[in-house]
C-alpha positions in Angstrom: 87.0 170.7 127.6 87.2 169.3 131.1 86.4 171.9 133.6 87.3 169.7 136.7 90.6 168.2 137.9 91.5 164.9 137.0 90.1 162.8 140.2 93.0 161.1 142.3 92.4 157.5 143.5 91.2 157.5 146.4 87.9 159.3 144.6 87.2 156.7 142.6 85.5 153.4 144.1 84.1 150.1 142.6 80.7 150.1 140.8 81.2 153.7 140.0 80.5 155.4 137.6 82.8 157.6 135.2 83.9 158.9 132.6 87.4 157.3 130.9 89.2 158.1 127.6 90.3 154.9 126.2 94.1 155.0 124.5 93.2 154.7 120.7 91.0 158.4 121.5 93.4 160.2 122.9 94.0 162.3 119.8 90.4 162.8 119.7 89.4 163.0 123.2 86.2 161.0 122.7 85.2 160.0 126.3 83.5 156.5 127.4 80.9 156.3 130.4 81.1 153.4 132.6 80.9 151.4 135.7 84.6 150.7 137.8 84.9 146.9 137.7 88.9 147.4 138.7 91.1 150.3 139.4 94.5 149.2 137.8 96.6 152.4 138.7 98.3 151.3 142.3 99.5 154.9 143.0 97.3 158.1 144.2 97.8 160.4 141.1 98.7 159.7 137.6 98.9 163.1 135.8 96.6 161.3 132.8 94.2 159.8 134.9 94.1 156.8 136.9 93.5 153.8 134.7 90.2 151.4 135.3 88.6 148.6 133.6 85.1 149.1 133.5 82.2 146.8 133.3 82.1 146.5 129.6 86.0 145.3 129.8 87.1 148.4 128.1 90.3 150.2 129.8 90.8 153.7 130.0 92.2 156.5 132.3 89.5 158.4 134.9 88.8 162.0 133.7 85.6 162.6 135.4 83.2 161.1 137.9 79.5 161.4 136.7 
């Protein structure tokens, strides 16, 4: 589905934006757009995605940068 890598964190800033996939969609794969309000992953690479909060307060793991 996701023709790009997964982006590491030092790709991924504040106030952007992004797609995440939140925990309970996993098993779908159902992706959520958003804005970074935090970036909650402290290392570089997490093989699922780094994990955010986004503006809206959901969490979820990076998958793409829009």
């Amino acid at each position: 589905m996701l023709l790009n890598k997964i982006p590491s964190r030092d790709k991924i800033s504040l106030g952007m934006s992004v797609y995440v996939i939140q925990k309970h969609d996993q098993h779908t794969g159902h992706l959520t757009e958003g804005r970074v309000k935090r970036v909650l992953t402290s290392s570089n690479f997490h093989p699922h995605g780094i994990k955010v909060e986004l503006d809206s307060g959901k969490i979820g793991r990076v998958q793409s940068i829009v």
